[in-house]
C-alpha positions as CSV (number, residue, x, y, z in Angstrom):
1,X,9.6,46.4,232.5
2,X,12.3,44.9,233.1
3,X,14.0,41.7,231.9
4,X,13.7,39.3,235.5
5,X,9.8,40.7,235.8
6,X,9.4,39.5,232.0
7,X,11.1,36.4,232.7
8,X,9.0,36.2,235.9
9,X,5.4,36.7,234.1
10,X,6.6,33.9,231.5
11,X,7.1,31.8,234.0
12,X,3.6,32.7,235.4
13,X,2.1,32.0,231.8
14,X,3.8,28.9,231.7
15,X,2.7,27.8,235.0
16,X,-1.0,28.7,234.8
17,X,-1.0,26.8,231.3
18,X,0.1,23.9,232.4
19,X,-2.0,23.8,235.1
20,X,-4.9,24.2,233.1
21,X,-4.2,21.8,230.6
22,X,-3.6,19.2,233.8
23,X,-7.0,20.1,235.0
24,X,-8.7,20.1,231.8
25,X,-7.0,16.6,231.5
26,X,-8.3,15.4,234.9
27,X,-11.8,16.3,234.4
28,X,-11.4,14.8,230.9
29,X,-10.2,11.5,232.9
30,X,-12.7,11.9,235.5
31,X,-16.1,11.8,232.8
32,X,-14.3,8.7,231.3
33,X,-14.2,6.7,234.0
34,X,-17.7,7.9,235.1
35,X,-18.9,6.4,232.0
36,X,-16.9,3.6,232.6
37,X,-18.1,2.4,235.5
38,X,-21.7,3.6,234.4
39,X,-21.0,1.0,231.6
40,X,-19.6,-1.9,234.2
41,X,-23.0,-1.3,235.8
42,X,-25.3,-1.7,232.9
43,X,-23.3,-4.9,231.7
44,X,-23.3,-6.3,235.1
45,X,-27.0,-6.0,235.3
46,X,-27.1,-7.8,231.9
47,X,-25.1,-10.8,233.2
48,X,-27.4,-11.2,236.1
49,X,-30.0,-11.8,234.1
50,X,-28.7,-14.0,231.9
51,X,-27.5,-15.9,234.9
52,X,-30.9,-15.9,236.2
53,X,-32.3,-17.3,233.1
54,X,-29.6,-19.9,232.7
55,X,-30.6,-20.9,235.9
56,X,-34.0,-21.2,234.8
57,X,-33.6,-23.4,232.0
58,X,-31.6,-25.8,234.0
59,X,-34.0,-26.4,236.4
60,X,-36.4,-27.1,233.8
61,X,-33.6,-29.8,232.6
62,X,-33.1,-31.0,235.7
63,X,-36.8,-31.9,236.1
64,X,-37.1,-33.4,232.3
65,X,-34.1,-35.7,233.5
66,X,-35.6,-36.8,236.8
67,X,-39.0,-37.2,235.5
68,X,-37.3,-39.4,232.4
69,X,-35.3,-41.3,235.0
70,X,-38.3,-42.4,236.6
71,X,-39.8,-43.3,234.1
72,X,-36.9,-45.7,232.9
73,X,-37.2,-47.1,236.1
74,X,-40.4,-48.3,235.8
75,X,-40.3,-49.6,233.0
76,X,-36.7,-51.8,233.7
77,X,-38.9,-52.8,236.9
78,X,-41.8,-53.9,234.8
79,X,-39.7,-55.7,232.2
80,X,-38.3,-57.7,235.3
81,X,-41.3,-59.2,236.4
82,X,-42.1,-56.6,239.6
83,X,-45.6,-55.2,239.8
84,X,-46.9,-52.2,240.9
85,X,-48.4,-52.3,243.9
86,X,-52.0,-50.7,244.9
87,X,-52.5,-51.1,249.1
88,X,-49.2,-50.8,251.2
89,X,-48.6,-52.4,254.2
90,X,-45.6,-51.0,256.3
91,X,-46.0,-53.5,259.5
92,X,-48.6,-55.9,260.4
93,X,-48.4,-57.6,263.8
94,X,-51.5,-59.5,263.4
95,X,-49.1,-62.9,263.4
96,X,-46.0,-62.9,264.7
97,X,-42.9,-64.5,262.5
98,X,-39.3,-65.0,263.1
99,X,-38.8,-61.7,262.8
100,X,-41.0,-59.9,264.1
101,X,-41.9,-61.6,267.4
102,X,-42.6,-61.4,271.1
103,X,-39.0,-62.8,272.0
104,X,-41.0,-64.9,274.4
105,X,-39.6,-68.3,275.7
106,X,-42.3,-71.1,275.7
């Protein structure tokens, strides 16, 4: 052999090395960020729920607030005289008033 085909097959060596190592590196690169993104996923899916359960709870706050706001307007109304009332009369036209009248001119 000579010394350019020994030089040449070197350089061969060399190449095919290197281009192994850069493909065992890639696939190395590609399972990391397949377990990566598996991971993203997985969290992701955690955070939802929590979410969901956050939302939960402050619905169920909500509620306790509204029903204890009610209440605390009840009783300000009832310490201020009002009473509650039983039969509820929206309009009765049985007799006429200022108000509510025919607009008739007698």
């Amino acid at each position: 052999m000579t010394k350019t085909t020994r030089n040449h097959i070197a350089k061969e060596k060399i190449a095919c090395v290197s281009l192994c190592s850069v493909i065992v590196i890639f696939v190395l690169l590609y399972l990391y960020f397949l377990s990566a993104s598996i991971v993203h996923v997985v969290i992701r899916k955690e955070i939802n729920q929590d979410m969901v359960s956050v939302h939960t709870s402050i619905s169920e706050l909500e509620t306790e607030y509204i029903d204890a706001q009610h209440n605390v307007s009840d009783q300000i109304a009832l310490l201020e005289g009002y009473a509650p009332v039983t039969d509820k009369v929206f309009i009765d036209r049985s007799n006429p008033s200022l108000v509510l009248s025919d607009n008739l001119a007698q």
